[in-house]
Backbone as JSON Lines, residues from 0, in Angstrom:
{"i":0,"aa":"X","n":[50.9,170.8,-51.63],"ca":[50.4,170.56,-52.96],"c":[49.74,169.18,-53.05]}
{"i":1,"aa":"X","n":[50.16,167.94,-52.54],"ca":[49.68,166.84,-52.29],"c":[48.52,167.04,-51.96]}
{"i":2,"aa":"X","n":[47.95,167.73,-50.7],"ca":[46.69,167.66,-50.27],"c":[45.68,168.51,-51.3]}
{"i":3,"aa":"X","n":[46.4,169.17,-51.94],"ca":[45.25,170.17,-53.22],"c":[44.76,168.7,-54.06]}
{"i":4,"aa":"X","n":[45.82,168.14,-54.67],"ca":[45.18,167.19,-55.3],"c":[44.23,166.05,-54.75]}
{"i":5,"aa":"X","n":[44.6,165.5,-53.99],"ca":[43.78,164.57,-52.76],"c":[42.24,165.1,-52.92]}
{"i":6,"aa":"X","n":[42.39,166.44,-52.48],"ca":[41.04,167.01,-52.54],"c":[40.26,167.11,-53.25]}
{"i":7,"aa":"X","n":[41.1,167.4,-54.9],"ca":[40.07,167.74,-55.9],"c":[39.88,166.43,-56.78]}
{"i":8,"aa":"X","n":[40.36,164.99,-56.49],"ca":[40.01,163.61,-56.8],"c":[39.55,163.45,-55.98]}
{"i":9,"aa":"X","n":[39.02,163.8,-54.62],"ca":[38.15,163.45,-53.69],"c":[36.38,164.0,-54.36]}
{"i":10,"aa":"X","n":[36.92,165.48,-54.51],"ca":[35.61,166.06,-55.11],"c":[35.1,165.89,-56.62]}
{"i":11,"aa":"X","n":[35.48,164.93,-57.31],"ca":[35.02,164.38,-58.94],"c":[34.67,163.11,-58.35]}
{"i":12,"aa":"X","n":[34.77,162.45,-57.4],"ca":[34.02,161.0,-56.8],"c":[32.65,160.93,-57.44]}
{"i":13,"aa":"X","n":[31.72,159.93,-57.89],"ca":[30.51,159.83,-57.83],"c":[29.83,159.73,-56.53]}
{"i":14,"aa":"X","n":[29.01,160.6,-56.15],"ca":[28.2,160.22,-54.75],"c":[26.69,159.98,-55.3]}
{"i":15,"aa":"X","n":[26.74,159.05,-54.11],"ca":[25.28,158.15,-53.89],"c":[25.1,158.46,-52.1]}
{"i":16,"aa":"X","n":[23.91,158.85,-52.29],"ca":[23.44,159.08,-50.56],"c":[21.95,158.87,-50.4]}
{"i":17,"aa":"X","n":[21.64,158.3,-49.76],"ca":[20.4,157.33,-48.88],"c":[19.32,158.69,-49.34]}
{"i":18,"aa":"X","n":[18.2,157.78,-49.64],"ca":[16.55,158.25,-50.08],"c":[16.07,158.39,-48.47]}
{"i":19,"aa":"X","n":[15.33,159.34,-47.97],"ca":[14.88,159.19,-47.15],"c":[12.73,159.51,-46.88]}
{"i":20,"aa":"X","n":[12.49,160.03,-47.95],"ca":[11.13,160.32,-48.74],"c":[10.3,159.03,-48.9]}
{"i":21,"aa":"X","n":[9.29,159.45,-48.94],"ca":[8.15,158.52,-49.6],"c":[8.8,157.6,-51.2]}
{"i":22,"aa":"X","n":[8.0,156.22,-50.57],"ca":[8.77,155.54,-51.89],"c":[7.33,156.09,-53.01]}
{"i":23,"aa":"X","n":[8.02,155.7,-54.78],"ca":[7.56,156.48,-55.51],"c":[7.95,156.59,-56.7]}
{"i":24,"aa":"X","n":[8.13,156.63,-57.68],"ca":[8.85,156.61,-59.37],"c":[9.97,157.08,-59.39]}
{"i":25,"aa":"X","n":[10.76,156.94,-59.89],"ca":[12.16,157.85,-60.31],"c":[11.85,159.2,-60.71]}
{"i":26,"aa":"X","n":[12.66,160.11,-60.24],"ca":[12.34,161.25,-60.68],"c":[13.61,161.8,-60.9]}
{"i":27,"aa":"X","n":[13.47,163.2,-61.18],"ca":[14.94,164.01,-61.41],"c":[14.13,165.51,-60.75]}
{"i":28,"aa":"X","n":[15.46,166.26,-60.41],"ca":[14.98,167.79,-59.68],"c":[15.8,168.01,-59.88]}
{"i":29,"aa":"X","n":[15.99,169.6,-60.67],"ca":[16.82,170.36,-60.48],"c":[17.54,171.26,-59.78]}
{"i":30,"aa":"X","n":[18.7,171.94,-59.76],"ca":[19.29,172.98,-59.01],"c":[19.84,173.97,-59.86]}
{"i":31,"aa":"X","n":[20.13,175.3,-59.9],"ca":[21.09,176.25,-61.08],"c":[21.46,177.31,-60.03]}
{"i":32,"aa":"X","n":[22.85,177.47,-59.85],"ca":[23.39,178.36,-59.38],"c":[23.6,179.18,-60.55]}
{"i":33,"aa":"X","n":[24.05,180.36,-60.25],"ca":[24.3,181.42,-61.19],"c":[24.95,182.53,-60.57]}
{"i":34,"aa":"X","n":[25.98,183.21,-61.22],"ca":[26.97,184.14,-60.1],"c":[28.22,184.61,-61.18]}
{"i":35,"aa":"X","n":[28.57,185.87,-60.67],"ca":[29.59,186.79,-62.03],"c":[30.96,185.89,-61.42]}
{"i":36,"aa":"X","n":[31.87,185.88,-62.26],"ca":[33.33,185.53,-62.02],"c":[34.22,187.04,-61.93]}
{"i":37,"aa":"X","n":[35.56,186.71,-61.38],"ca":[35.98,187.83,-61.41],"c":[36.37,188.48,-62.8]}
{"i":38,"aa":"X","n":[36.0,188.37,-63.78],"ca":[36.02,189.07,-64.55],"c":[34.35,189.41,-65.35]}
{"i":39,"aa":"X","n":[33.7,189.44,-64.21],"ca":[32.29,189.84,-64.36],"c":[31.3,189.59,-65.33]}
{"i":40,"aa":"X","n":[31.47,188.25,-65.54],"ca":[30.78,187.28,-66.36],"c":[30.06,186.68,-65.88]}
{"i":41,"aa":"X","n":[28.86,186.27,-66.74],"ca":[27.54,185.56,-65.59],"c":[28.03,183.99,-66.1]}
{"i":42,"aa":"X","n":[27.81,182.97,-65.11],"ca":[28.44,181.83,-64.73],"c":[26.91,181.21,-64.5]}
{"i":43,"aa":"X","n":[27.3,179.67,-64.73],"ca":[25.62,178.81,-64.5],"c":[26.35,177.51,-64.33]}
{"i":44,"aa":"X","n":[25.57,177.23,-63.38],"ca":[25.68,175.86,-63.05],"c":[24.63,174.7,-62.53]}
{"i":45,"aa":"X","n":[24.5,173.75,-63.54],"ca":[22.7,172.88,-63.4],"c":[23.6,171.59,-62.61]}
{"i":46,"aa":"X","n":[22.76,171.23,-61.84],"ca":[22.88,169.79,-61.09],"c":[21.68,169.45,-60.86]}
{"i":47,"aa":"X","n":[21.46,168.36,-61.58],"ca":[20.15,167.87,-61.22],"c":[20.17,166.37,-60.49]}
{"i":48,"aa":"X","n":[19.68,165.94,-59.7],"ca":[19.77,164.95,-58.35],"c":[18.59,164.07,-59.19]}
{"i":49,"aa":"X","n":[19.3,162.69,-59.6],"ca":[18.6,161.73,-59.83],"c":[17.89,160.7,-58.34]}
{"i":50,"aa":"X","n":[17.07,160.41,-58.59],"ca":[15.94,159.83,-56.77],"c":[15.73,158.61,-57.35]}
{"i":51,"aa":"X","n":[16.1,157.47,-56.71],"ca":[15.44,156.18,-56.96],"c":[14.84,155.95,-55.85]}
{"i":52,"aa":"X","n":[13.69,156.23,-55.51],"ca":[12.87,156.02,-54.21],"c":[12.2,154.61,-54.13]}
{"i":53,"aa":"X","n":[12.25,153.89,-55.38],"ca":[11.85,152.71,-54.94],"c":[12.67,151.98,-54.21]}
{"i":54,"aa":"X","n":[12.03,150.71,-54.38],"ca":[13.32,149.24,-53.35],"c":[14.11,148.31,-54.85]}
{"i":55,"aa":"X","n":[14.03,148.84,-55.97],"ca":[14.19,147.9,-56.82],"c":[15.43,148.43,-57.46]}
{"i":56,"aa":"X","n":[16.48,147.91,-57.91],"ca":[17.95,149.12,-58.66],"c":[17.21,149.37,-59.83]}
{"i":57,"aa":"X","n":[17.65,151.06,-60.06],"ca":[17.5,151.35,-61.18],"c":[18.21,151.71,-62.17]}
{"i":58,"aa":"X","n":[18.22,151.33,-62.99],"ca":[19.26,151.06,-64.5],"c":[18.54,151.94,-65.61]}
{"i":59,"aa":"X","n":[19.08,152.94,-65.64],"ca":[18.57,154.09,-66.96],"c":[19.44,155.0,-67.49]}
{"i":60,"aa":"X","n":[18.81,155.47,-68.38],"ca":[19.81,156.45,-69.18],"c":[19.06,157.94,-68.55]}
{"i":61,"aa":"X","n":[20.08,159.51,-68.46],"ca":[19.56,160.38,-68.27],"c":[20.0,161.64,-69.85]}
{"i":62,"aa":"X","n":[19.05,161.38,-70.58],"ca":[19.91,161.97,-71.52],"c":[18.95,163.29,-71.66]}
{"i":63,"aa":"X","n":[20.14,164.42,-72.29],"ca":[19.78,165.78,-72.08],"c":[19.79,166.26,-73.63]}
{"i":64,"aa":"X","n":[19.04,166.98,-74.06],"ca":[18.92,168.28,-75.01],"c":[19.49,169.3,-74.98]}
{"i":65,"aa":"X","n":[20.13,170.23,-76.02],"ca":[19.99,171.5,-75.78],"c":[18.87,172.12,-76.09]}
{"i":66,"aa":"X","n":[18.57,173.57,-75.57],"ca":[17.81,174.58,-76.04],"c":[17.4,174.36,-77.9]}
{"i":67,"aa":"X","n":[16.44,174.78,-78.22],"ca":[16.39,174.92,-79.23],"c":[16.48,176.16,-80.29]}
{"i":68,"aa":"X","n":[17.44,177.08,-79.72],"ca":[17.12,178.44,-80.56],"c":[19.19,178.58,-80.44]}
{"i":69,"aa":"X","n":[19.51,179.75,-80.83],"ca":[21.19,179.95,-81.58],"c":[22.14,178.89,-81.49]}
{"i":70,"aa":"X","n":[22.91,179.51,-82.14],"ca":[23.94,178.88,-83.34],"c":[24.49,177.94,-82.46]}
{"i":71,"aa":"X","n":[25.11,178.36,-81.03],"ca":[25.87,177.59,-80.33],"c":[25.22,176.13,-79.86]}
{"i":72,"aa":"X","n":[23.93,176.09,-79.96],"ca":[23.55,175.01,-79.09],"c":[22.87,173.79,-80.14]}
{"i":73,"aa":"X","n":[22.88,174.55,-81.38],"ca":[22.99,173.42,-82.41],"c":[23.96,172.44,-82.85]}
{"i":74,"aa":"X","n":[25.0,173.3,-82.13],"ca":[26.45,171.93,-82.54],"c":[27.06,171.14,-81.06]}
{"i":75,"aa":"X","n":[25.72,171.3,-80.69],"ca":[25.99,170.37,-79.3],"c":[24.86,169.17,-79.41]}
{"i":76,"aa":"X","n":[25.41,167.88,-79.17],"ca":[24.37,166.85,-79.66],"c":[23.78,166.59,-78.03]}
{"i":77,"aa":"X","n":[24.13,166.99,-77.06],"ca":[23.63,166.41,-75.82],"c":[24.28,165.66,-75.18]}
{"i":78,"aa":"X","n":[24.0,165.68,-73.82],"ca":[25.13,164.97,-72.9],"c":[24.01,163.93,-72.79]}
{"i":79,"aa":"X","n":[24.63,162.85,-72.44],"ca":[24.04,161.3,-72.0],"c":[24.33,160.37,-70.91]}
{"i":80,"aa":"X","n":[23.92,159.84,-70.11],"ca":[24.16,159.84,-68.62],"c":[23.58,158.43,-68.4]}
{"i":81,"aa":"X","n":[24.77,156.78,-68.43],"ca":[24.19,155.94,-67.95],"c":[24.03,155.64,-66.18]}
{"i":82,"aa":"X","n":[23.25,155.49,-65.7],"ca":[22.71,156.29,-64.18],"c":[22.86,154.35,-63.92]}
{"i":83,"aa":"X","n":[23.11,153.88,-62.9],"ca":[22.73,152.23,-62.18],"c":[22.48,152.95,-60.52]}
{"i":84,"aa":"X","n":[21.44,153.16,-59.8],"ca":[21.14,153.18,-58.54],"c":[20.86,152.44,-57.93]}
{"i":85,"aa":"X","n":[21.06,152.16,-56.49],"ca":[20.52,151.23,-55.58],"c":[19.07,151.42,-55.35]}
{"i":86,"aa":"X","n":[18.7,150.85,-54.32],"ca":[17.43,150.68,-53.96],"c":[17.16,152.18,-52.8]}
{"i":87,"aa":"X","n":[16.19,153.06,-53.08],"ca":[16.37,154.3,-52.06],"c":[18.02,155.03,-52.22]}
{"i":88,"aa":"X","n":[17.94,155.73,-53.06],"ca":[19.5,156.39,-53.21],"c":[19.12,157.41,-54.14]}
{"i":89,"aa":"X","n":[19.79,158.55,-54.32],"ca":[20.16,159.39,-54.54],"c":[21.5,159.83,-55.5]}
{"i":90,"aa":"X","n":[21.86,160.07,-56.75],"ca":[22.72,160.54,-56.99],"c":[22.82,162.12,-57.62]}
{"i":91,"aa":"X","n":[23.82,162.77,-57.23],"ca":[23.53,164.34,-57.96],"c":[23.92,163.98,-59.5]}
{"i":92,"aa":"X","n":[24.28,164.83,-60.82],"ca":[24.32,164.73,-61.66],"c":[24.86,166.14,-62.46]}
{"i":93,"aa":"X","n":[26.23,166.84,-62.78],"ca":[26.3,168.28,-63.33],"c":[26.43,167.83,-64.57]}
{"i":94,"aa":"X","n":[25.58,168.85,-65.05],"ca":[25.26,169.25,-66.62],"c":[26.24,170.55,-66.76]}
{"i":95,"aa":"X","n":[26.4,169.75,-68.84],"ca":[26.95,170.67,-69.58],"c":[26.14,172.21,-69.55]}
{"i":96,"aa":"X","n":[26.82,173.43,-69.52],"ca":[25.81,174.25,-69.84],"c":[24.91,174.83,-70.65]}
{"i":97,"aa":"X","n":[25.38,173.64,-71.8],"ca":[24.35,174.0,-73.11],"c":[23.28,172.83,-72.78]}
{"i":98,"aa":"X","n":[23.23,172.14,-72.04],"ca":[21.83,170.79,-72.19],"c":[20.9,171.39,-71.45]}
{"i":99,"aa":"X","n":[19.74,171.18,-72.19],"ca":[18.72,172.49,-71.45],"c":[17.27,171.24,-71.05]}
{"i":100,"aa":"X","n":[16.54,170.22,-71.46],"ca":[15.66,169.42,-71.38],"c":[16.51,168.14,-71.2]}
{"i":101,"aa":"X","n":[15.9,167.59,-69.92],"ca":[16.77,165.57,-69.85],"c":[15.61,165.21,-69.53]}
{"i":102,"aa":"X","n":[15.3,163.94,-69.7],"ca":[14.95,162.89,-69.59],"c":[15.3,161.63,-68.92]}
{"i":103,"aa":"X","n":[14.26,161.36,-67.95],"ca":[15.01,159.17,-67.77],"c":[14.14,158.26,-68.77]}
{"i":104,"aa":"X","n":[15.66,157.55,-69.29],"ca":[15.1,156.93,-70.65],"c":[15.37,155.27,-69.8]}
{"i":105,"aa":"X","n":[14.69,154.46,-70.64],"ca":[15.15,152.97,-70.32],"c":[16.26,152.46,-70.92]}
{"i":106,"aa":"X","n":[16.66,151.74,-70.39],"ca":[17.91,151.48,-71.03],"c":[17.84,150.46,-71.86]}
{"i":107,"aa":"X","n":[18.58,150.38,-73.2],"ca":[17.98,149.45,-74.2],"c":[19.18,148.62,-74.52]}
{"i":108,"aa":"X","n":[18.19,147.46,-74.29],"ca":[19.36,145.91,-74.62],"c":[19.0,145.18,-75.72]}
C-alpha cells in the first residue's frame, strides 16, 4: 500500500522537460484523449503542453473558457493557470473538462 501512494504523489508532480525545437514565441498545443469507462460512459481528457522555446523565463497566466452554449458550462467561471518556465522547457497542463478556449495572458503587476 505504501508504494500505491508513493506512486500516485509521484504522478501529481509538476513536470518541466527540455525544449528541443526551433526557438520561437510561446505557444500552447493541445492533446484530448477520449474513451468509455466501465460503465460505458464517454470520458475526455485535454492536456495541453505549454512551450517556452525562447532563452528568456516565461512568467504568464494560462487562463481557460468554457464553451459557450448549455446550462452546465455557464456556472463554470474557468480554470486559471499561473505558468513560470525556464528558458527552452516545456510544461504539460490538464484541464477541467468544461474549459473549452485558453489563452497565454501576461501577467499583471
Amino acid at each position: 500500500m505504501r508504494w500505491v501512494a508513493i506512486l500516485l504523489l509521484a504522478g501529481c508532480a509538476e513536470t518541466i522537460v527540455p525544449y528541443v525545437g526551433p526557438p520561437g514565441p510561446p505557444a500552447i498545443y493541445g492533446r484530448e484523449l477520449l474513451w468509455l469507462d466501465l460503465e460505458g460512459k464517454l470520458r475526455r481528457e485535454t492536456t495541453l503542453l505549454v512551450t517556452n522555446p525562447g532563452d528568456g523565463e516565461l512568467d504568464t497566466v494560462l487562463e481557460c473558457s468554457p464553451h459557450g452554449h448549455g446550462h452546465q458550462s455557464r456556472n463554470w467561471p474557468g480554470s486559471r493557470f499561473t505558468i513560470h518556465l525556464p528558458p527552452r522547457s516545456m510544461m504539460p497542463v490538464l484541464l477541467h473538462p468544461r474549459d473549452h478556449l485558453c489563452e497565454l495572458q501576461p501577467v499583471e503587476q
